[in-house]
C-alpha positions in Angstrom: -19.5 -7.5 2.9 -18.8 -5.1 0.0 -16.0 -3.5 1.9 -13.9 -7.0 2.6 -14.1 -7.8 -0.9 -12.9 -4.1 -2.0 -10.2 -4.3 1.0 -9.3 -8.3 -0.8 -9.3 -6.3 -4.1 -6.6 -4.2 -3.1 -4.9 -6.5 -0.6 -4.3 -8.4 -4.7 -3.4 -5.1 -6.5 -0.7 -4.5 -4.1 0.9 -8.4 -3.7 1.1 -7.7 -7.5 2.7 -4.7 -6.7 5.1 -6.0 -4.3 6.3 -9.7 -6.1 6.5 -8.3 -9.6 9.6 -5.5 -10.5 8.6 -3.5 -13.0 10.9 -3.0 -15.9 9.7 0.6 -16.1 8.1 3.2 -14.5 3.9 2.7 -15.4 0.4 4.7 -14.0 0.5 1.0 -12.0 2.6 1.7 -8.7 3.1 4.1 -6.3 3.7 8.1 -7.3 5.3 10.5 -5.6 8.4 13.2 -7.1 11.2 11.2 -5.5 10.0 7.3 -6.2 9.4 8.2 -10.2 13.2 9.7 -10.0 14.8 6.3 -11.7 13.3 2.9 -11.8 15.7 1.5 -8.3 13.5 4.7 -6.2 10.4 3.4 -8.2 10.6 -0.2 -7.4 11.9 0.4 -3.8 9.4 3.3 -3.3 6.3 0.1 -4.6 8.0 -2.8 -2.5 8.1 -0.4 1.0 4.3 1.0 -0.1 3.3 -2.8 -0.4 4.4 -4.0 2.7 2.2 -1.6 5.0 -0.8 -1.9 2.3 -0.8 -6.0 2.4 -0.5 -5.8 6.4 -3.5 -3.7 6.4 -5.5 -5.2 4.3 -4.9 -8.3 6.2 -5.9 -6.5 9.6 -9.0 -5.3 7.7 -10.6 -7.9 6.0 -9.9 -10.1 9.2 -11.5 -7.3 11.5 -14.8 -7.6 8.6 -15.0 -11.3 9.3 -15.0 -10.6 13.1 -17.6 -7.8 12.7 -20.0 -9.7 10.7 -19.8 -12.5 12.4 -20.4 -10.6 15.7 -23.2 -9.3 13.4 -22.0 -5.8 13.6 -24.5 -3.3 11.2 -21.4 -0.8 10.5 -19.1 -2.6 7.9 -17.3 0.9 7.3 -14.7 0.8 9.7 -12.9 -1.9 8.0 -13.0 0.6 4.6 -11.8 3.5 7.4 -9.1 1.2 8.4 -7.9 0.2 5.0 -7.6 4.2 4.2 -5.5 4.6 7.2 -3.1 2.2 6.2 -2.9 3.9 2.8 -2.4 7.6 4.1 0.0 5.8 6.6 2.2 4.0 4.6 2.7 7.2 2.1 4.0 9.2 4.9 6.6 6.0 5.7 7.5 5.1 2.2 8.5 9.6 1.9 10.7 9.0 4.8 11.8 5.5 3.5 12.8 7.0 0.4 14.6 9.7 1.8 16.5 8.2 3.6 17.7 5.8 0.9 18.0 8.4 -1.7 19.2 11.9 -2.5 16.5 14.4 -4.1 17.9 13.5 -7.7 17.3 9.6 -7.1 20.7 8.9 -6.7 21.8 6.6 -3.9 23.1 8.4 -0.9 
């Protein structure tokens, strides 16, 4: 049970992350070299991230239900799951921003 309320911990970190534009780039969003070039590649590089993290943590805290309903002992798939997602969606959001944006942030 500890791992659908960390997944629902997350799954409201990032719905923050996705509905509110930041006015400035903060420790509170998605890092990488290209999406902290300006603050368009930082708020596009946090609404892309978003999206796969809240669809995961959907899948995941849905799948924890299921399993402990079915009374399944092994809660740490969903946790397995939610990681996936995250190592996913930073691969996606690289390519996302690159192909929006040039290496110095500008548009291409």
């Amino acid at each position: 049970m500890r791992n659908i309320l960390l997944c629902g911990v997350i799954l409201i970190f990032f719905l923050i992350l996705r509905f509110v534009k930041q006015k400035q780039i903060t420790g509170f969003g998605y890092k990488s070299k290209l999406s902290m070039q300006n603050l368009t590649t930082w708020n596009e590089g946090n609404r892309y991230v978003s999206n796969f993290i809240i669809v995961g943590s959907l899948l995941s805290i849905l799948l924890g239900f299921i399993l402990n309903y079915m009374n399944y002992s092994n809660m740490y798939i969903v946790l397995y799951i939610n990681i996936a997602f995250v190592l996913i969606s930073s691969l996606f959001t690289e390519l996302h921003l690159r192909k929006l944006f040039n290496k110095d942030g500008s548009p291409k």
